[in-house]
GUFI-984709 format. One line per 2 residues: number of its first residue (from 0); their letters; for each residue x, y, z of N, C-alpha, C. Coordinates in steps of 0.02 Angstrom, whole numbers. Layout:
NUM = A = X,Y,Z,X,Y,Z,X,Y,Z  ...
This chain:
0 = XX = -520,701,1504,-490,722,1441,-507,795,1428  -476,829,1398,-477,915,1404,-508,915,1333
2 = XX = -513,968,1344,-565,991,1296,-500,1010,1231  -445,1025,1223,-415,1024,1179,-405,988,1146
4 = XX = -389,909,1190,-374,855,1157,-435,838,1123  -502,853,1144,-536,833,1106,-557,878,1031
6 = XX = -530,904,1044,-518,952,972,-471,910,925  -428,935,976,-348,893,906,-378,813,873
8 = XX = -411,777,931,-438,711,892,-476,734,827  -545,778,848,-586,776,823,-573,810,752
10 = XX = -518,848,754,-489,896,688,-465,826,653  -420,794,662,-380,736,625,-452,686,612
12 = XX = -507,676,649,-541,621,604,-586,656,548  -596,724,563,-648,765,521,-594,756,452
14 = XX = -526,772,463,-476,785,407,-484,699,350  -481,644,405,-466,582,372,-507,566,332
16 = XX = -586,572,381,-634,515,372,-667,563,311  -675,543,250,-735,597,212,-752,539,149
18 = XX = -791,562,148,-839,538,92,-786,528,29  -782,494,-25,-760,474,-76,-778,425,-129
20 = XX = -776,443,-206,-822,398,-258,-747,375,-270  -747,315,-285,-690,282,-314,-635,285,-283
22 = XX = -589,257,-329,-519,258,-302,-481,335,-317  -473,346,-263,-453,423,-222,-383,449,-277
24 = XX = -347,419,-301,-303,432,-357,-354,458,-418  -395,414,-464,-411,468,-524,-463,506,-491
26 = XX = -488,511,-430,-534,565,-411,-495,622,-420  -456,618,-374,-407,660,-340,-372,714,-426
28 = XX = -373,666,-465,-362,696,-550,-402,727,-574  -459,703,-585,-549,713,-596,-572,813,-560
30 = XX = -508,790,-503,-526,855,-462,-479,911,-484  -423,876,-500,-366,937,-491,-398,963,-586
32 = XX = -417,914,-630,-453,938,-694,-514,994,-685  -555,974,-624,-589,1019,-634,-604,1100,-599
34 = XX = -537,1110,-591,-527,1182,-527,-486,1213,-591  -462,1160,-623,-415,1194,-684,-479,1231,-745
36 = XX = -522,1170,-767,-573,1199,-816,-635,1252,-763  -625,1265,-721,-667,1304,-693,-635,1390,-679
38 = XX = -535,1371,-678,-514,1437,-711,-489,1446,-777  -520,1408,-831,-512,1393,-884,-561,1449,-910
40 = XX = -625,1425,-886,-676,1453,-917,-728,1421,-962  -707,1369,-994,-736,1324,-1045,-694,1282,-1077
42 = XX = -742,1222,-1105,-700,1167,-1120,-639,1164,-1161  -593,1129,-1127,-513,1125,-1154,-501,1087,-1233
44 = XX = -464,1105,-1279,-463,1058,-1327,-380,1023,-1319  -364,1053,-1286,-297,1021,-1259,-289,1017,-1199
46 = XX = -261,953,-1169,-266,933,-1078,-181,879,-1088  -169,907,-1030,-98,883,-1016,-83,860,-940
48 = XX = -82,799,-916,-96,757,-854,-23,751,-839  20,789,-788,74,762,-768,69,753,-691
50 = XX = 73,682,-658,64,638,-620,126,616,-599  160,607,-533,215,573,-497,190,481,-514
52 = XX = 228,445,-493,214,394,-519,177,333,-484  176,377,-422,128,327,-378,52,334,-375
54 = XX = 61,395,-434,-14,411,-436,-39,389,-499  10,377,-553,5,329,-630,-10,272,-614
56 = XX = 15,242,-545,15,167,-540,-62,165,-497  -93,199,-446,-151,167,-448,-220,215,-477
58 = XX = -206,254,-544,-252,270,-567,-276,238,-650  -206,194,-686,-210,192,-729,-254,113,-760
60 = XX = -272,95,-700,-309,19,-714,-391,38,-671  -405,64,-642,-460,57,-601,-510,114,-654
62 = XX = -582,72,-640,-634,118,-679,-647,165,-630  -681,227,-675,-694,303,-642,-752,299,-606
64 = XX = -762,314,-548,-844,308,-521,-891,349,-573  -940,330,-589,-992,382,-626,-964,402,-710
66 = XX = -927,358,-721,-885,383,-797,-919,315,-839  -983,285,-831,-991,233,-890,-948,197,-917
68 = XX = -904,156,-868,-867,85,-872,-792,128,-917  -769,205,-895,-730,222,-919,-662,226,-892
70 = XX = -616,216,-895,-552,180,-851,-486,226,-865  -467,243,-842,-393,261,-830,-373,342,-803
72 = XX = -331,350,-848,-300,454,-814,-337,484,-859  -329,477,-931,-358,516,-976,-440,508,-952
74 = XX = -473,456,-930,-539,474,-911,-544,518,-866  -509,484,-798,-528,537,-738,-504,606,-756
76 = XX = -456,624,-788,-466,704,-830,-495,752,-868  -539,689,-912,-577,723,-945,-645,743,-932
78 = XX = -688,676,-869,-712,689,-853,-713,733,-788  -670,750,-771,-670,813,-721,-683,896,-758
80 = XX = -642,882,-802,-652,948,-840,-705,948,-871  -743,893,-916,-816,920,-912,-870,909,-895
82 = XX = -875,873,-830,-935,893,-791,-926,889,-722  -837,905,-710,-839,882,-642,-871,955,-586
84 = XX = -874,955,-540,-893,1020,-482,-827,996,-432  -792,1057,-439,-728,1061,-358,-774,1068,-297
86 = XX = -813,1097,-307,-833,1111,-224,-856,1038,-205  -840,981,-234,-880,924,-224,-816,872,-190
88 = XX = -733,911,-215,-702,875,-192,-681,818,-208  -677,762,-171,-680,689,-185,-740,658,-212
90 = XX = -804,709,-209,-862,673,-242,-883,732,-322  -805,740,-342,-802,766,-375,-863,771,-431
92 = XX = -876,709,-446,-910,681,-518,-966,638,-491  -1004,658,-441,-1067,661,-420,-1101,662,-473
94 = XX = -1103,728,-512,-1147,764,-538,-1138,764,-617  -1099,708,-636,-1106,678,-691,-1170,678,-737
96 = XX = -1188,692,-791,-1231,666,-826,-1212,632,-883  -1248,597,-918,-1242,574,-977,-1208,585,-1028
98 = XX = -1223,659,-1040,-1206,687,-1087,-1125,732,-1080  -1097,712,-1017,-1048,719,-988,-1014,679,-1021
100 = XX = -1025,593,-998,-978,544,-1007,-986,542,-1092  -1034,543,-1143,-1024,551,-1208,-988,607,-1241
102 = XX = -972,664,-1212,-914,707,-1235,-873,704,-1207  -836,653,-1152,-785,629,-1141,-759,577,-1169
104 = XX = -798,539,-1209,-805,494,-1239,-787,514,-1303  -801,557,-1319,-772,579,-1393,-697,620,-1397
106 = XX = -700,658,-1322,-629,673,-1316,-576,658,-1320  -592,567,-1279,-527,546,-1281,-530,499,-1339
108 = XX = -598,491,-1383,-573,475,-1450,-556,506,-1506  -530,582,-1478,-489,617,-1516,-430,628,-1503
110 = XX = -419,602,-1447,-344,589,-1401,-323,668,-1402  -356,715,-1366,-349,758,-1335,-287,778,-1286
112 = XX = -291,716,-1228,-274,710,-1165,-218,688,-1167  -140,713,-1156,-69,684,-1151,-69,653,-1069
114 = XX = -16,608,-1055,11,586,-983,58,592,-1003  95,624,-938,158,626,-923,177,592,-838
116 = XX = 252,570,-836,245,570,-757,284,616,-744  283,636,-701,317,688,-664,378,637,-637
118 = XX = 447,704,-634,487,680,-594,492,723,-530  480,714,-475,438,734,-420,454,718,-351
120 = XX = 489,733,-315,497,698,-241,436,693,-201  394,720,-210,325,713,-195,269,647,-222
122 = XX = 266,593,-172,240,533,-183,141,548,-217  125,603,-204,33,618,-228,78,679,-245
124 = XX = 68,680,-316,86,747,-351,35,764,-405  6,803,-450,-32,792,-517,-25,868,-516
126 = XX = -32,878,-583,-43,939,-632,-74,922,-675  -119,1000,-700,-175,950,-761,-165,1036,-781
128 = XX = -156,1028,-846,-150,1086,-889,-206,1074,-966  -234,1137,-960,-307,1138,-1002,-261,1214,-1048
130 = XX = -318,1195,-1104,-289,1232,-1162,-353,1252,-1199  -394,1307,-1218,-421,1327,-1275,-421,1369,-1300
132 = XX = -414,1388,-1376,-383,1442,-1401,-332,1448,-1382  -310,1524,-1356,-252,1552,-1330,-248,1550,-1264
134 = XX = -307,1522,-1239,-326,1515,-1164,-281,1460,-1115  -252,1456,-1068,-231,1406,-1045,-247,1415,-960
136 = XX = -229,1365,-933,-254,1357,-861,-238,1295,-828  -187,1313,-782,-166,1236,-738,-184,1245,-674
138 = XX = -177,1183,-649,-204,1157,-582,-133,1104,-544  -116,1131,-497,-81,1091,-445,-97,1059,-399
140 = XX = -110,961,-372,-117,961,-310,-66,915,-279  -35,940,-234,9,928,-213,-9,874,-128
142 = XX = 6,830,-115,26,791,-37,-64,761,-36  -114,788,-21,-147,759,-6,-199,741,-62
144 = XX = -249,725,-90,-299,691,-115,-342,784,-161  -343,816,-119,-380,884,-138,-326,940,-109
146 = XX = -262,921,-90,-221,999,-64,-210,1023,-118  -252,1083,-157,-245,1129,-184,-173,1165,-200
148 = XX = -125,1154,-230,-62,1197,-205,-51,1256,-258  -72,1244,-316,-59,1309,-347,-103,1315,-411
150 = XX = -131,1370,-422,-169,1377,-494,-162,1435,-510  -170,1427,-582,-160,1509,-635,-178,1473,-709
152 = XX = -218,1548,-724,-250,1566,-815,-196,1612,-817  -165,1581,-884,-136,1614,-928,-48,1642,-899
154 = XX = -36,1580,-858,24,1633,-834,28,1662,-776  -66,1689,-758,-51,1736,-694,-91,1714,-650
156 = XX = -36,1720,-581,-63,1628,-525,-128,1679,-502  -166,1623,-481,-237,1638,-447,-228,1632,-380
158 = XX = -199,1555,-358,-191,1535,-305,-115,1502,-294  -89,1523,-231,4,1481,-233,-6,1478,-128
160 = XX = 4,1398,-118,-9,1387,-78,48,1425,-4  89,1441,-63,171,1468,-38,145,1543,13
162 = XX = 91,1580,-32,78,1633,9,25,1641,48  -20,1573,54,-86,1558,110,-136,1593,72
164 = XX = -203,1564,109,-267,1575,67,-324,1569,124  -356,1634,113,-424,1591,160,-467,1564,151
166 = XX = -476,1524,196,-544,1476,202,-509,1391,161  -449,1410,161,-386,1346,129,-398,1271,170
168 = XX = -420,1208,180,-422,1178,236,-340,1144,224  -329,1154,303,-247,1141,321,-246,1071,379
170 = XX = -173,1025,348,-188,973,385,-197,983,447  -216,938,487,-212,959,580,-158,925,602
172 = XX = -155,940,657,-102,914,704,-87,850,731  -37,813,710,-35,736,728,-6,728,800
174 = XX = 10,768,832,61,755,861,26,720,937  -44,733,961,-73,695,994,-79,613,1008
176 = XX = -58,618,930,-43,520,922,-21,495,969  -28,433,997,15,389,1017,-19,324,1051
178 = XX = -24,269,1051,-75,212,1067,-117,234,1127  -82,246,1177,-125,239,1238,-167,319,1225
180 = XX = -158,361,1219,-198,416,1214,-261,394,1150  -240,363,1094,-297,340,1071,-335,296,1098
182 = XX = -311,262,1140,-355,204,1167,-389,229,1220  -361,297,1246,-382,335,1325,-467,368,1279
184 = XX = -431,413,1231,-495,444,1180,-554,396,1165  -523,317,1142,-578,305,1120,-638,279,1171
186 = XX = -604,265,1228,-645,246,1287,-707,323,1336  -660,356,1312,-684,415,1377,-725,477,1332
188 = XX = -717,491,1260,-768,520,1238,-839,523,1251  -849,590,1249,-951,570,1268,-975,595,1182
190 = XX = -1001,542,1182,-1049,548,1115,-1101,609,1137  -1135,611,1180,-1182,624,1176,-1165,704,1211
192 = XX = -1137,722,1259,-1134,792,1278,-1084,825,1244  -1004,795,1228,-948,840,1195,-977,875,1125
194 = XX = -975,917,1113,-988,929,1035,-945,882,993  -890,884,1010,-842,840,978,-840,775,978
196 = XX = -894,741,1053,-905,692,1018,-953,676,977  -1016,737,991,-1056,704,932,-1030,732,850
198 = XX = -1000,765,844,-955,757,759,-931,684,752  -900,668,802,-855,622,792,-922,560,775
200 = XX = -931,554,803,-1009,510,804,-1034,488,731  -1042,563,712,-1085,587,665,-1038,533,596
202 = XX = -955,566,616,-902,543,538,-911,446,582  -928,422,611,-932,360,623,-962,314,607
204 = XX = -1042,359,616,-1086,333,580,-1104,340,497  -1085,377,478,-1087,393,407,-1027,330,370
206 = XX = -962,324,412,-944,255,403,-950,216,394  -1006,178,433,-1033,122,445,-1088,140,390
208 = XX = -1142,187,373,-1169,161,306,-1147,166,255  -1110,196,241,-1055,192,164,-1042,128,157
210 = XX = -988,120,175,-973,62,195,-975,-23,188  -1044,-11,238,-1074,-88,239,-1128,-65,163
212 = XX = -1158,-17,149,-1191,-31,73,-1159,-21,12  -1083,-13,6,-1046,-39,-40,-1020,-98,-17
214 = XX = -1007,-116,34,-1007,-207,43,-1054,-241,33  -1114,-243,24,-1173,-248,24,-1191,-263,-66
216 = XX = -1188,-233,-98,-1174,-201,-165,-1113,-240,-209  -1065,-254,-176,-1009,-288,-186,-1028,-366,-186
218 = XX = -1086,-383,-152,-1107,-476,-112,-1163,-487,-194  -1187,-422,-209,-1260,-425,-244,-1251,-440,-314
220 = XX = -1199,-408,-335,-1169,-395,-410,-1086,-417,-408  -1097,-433,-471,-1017,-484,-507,-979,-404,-510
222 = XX = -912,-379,-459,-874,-344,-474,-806,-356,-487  -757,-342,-521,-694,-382,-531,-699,-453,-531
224 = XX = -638,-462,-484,-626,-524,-474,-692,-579,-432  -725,-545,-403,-771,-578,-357,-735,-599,-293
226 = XX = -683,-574,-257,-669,-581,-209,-694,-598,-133  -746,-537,-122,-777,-540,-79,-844,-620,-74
228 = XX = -882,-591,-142,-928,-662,-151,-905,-733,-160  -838,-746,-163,-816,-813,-170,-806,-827,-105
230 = XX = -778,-782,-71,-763,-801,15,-848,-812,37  -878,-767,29,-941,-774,79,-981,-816,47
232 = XX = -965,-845,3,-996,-909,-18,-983,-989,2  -932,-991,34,-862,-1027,66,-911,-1044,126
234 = XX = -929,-1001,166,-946,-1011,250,-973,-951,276  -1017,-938,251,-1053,-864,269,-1084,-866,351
236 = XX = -1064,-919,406,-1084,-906,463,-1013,-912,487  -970,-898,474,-898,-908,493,-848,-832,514
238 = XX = -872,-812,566,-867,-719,582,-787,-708,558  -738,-759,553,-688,-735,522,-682,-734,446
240 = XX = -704,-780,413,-727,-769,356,-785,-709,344  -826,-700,368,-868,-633,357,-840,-556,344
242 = XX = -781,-580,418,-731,-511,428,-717,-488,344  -677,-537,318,-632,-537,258,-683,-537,203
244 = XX = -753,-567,230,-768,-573,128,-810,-505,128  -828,-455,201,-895,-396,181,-826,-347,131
246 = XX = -767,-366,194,-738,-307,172,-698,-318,92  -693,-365,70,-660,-387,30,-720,-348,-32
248 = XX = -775,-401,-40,-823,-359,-39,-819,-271,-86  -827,-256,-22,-820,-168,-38,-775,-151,-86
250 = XX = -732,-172,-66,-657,-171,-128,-665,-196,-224  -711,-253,-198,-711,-271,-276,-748,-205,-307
252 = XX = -839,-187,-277,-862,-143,-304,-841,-88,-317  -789,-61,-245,-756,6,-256,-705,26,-322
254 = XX = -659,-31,-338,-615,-39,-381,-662,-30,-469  -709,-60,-466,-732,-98,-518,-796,-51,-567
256 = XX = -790,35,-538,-844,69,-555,-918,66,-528  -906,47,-459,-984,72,-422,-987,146,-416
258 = XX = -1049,168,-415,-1045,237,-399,-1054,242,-341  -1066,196,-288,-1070,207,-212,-1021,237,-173
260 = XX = -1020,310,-126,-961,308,-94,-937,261,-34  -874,280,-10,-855,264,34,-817,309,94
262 = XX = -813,295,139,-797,330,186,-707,323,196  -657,352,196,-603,333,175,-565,337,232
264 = XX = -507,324,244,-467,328,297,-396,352,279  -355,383,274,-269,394,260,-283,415,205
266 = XX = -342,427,181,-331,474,99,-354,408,46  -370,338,75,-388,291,50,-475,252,81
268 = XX = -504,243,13,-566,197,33,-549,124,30  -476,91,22,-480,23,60,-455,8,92
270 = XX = -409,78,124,-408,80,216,-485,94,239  -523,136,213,-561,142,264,-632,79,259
272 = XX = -602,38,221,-663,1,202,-636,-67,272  -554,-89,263,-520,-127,313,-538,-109,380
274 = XX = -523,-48,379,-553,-10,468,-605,-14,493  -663,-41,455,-730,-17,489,-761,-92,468
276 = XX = -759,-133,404,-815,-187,393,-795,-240,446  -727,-257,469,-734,-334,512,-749,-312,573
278 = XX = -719,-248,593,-771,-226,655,-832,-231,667  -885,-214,603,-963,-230,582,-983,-293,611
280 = XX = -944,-350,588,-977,-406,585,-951,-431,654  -893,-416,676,-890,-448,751,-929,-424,792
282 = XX = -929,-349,802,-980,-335,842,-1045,-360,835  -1082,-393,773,-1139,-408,772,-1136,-492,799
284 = XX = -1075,-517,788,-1058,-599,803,-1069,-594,873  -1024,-559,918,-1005,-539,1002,-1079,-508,1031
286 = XX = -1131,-469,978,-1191,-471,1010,-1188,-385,1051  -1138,-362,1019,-1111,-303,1073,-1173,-234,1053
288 = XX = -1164,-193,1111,-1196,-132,1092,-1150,-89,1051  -1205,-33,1000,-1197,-6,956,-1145,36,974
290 = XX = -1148,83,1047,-1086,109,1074,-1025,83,1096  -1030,16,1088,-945,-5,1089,-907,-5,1028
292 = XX = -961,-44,972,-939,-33,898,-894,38,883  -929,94,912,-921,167,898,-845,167,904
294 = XX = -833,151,981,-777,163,1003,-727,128,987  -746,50,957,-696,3,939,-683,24,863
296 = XX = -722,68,822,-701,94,764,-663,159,766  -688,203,825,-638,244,830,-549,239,845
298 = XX = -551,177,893,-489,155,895,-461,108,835  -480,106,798,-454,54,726,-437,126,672
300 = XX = -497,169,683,-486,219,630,-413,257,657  -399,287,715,-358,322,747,-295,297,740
302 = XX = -284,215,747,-219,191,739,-190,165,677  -248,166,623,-223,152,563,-194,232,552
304 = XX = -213,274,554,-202,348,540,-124,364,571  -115,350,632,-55,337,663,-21,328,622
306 = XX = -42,253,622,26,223,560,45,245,502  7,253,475,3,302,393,24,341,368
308 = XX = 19,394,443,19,462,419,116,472,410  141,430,461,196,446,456,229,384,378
310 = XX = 204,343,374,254,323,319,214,362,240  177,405,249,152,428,202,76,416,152
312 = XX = 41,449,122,-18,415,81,-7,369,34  32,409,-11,62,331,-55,150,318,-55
314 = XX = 139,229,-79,197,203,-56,196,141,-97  260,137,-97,274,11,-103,242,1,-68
316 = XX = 227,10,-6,223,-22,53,142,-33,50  98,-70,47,27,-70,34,-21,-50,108
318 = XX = -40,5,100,-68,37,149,-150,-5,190  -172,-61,158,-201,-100,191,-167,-138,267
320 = XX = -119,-137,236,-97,-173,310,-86,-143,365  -79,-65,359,-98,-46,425,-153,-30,453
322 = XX = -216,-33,383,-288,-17,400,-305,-78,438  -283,-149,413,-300,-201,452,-263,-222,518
324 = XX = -221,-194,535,-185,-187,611,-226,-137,639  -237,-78,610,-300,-32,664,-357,-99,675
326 = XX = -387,-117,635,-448,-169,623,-418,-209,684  -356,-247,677,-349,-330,716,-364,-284,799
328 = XX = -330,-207,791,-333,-169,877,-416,-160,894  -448,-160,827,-531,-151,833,-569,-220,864
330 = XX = -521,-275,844,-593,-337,864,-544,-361,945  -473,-342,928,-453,-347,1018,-478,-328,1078
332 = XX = -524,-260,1039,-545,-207,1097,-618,-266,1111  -643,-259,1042,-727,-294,1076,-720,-358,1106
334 = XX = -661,-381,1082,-659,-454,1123,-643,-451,1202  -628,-382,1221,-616,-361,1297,-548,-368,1298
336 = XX = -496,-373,1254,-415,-334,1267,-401,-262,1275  -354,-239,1339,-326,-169,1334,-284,-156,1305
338 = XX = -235,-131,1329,-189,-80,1286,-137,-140,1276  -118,-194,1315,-56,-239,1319,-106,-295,1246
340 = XX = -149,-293,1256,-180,-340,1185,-158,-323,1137  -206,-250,1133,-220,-215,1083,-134,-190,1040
342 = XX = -77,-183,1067,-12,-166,1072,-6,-226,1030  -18,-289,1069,35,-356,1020,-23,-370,965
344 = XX = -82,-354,962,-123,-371,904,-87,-344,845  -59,-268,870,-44,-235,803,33,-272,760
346 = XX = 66,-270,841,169,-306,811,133,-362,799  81,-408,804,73,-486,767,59,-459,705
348 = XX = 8,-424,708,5,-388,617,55,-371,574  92,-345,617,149,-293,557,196,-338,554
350 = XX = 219,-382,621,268,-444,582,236,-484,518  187,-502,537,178,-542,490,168,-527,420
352 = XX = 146,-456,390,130,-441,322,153,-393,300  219,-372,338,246,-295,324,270,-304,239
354 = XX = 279,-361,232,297,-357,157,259,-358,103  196,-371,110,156,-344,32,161,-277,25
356 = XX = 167,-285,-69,177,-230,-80,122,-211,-126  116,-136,-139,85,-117,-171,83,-113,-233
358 = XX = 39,-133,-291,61,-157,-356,2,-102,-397  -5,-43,-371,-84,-5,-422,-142,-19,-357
360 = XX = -187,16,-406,-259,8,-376,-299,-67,-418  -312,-91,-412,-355,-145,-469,-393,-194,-429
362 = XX = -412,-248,-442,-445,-304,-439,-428,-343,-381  -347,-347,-381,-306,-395,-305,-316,-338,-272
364 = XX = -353,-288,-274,-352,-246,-202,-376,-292,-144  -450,-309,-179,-482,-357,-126,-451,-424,-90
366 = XX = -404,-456,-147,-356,-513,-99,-316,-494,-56  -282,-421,-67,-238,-408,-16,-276,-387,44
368 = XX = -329,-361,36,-371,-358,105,-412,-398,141  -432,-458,91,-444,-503,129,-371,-529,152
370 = XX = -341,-557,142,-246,-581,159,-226,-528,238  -224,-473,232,-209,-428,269,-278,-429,339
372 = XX = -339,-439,331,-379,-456,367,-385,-514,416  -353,-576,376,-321,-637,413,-281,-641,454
374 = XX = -215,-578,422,-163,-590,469,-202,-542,529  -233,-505,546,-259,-462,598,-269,-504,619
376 = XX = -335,-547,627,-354,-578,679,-331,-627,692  -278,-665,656,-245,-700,684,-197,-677,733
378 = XX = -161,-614,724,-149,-551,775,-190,-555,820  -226,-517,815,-263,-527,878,-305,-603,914
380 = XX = -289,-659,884,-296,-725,905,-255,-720,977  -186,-723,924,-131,-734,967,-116,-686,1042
382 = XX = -125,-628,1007,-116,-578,1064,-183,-589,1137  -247,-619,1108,-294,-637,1165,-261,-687,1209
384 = XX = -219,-743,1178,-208,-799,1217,-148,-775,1250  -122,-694,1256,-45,-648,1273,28,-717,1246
386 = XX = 2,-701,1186,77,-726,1136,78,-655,1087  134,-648,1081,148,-587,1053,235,-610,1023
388 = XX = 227,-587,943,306,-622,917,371,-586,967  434,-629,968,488,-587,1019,513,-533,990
390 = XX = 552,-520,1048,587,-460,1007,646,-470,994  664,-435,926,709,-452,896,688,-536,851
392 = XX = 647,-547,861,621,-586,781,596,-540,722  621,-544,667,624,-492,633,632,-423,641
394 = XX = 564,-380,650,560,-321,630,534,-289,723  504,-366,754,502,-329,810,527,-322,855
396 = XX = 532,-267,904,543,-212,967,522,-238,1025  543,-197,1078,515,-186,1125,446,-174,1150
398 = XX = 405,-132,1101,341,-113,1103,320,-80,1023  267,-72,1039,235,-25,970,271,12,928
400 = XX = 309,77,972,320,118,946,374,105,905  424,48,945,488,63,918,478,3,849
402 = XX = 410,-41,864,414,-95,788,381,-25,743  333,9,733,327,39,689,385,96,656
404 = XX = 434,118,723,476,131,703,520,128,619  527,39,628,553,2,600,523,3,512
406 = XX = 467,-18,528,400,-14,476,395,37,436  408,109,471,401,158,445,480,170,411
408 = XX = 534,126,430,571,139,385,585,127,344  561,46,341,557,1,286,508,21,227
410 = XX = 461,50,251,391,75,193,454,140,161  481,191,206,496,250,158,573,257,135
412 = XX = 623,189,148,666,177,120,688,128,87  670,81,127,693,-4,102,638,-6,40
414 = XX = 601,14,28,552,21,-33,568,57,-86  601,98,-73,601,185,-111,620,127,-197
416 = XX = 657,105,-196,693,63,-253,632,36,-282  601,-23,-230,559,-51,-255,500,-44,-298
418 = XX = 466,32,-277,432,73,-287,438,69,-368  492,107,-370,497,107,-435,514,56,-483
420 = XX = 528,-10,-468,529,-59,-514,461,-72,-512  414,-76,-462,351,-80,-484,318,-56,-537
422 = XX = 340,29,-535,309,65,-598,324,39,-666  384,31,-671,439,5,-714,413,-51,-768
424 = XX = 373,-125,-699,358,-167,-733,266,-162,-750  245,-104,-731,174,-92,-745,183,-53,-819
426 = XX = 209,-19,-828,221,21,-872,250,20,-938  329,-22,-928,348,-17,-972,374,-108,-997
428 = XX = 356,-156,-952,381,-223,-960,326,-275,-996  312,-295,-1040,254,-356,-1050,256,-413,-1025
């Protein structure tokens, strides 16, 4: 493998994999609030949240990490603007104090904070406009979670992504994608001499403890629904049940105001929570060494990213299910399937659950990932014993490429409608 390719990998997992408190929508607000009050200058007495609508739908039910059981847009806004730190990113509101969340607390019980949605062809859109005195100051982020796209005090832009910026981080290059080159990568990397593989290493392992101690955290304490702890209470020596309840798990706490991060995948922590926990526990069931894990997460992380990147970050289409088709390609690999496994693990996946949809961020996060975790390994059940659905039963092809093909059209058209009746009945239906 050339030393380029191991770049282009290693650029796309440095880009994916990062640290994140909560659900990556009101972070992602929390953040674009606080690049705005930081060219503000000081605290806003007027804040104005305009949001595309896929970003209303999973920010407006889930609690804020570090916001004292505080929930929705107007939180993650207010607490960005006053105590969030940008240079922190997705761990925007780290650095929360007390006395943070009690003058946010009074803010929005002065109803300070307007929402608007944006009408927006852009699926992750937000603007957050701050006001004091005569002072004003907005913030644009546009496509990804922290892409910066445009800011200006008073009228006169600071930053416009239109004319480039240095030291700007810019997506990397997908175009390396494609199954067998991830599956070539994830086998033939050297951890230990590439530089690139030990980065890669490095975002792997930092995975795996995020991770498993917000799954962990999730088993200990009543979060939401109790998803995860009702399963692992069921049959806690049962490695397919384990798969579904660590990761399920993670989801309740993540959703539910833990301050624990997580390690995220596609711009999401319950893709990256799907990608990495049933891998955890098989490899510990199978008895395997720590360096196969590595590599069987690198190939789960790589092909959920695949999938994703092209039908987009947000969608109808509920982006667990391709985190758990990377996953069903993750326990194919440790179970000793190649590329012809690992191939029908994923079309058993995507036939079978291409249709949940995405309904917000909330509480059923964790059922749909446990649900979406099932159908994997039952995917990859099937694909060990080489049954793989035909083609031309439903949605599948000839091979991989041409069922995701399919997938990817269904997520960014056959949805586009749906999408929005979703919002529709979150929003405006009782």
């Amino acid at each position: 493998m050339s030393e380029r390719e191991e770049k282009a990998f290693c650029d796309i997992l440095a880009f994916e994999l990062k640290k994140a408190l909560g659900c990556t929508e009101p972070i992602a607000i929390a953040y674009t609030a606080s690049v705005a009050r930081r060219a503000l200058g000081r605290l806003p007495d007027q804040a104005l949240v305009r949001c595309s609508g896929n970003v209303i739908k999973n920010a407006k039910s889930v609690y804020v990490p570090m916001g004292g059981r505080l929930k929705g847009i107007e939180a993650a806004c207010l607490l960005g603007a006053v105590g969030g730190n940008p240079d922190d990113k997705l761990e925007v509101l780290r650095g929360i104090q007390q006395e943070d969340i009690d003058l946010a607390k009074e803010l929005i019980r002065r109803k300070i904070c307007l929402v608007e949605q944006l009408d927006s062809s852009e699926k992750l859109h937000i603007i957050v406009s701050l006001k004091s005195g005569d002072d004003t100051a907005e913030a644009c982020v546009r496509h990804t979670h922290t892409g910066l796209y445009r800011l200006s005090k008073n009228g006169e832009v600071i930053f416009d992504r239109e004319t480039g910026a240095e030291g700007e981080e810019k997506e990397p290059e997908y175009r390396e994608l494609d199954l067998e080159s991830i599956l070539r990568f994830s086998e033939e990397i050297d951890f230990e001499k590439s530089m690139y593989g030990k980065r890669i290493r490095e975002l792997i392992e930092e995975q795996i403890r995020c991770n498993t101690a917000i799954s962990e955290e999730g088993l200990r304490r009543s979060y939401g629904a109790g998803i995860g702890r009702a399963l692992f209470r069921n049959n806690a020596e049962d490695v397919k049940l384990r798969a579904r309840a660590m990761a399920a798990a993670g989801s309740d706490a993540r959703m539910n105001g833990c301050d624990l991060p997580v390690v995220i995948n596609s711009g999401s922590g319950n893709q990256g929570i799907t990608v990495s926990l049933p891998l955890i526990e098989y490899s510990r069931y199978l008895k395997l060494s720590h360096e196969k894990l590595l590599r069987a997460l690198l190939l789960s992380n790589l092909t959920a990213i695949y999938q994703k990147h092209e039908i987009g970050r947000l969608s109808a289409y509920c982006g667990v299910v391709n985190a758990a088709a990377g996953a069903g390609a993750g326990i194919s690999y440790l179970r000793g399937g190649g590329l012809r496994e690992i191939e029908n693990t994923i079309i058993n996946t995507l036939e079978n659950i291409s249709g949940i949809v995405c309904d917000g961020a909330g509480e059923s996060c964790a059922a749909k990932i446990a649900s979406s975790i099932d159908a994997a390994i039952m995917g990859s059940d099937m694909a060990m014993e080489g049954i793989r659905f035909s083609r031309d039963d439903g949605m599948v092809k000839d091979n991989f490429r041409k069922t995701l093909d399919g997938v990817v059209k269904l997520a960014k058209e056959g949805m586009r409608e749906t999408d929005q009746v979703i919002l529709d009945i979150m929003i405006h239906e009782t």
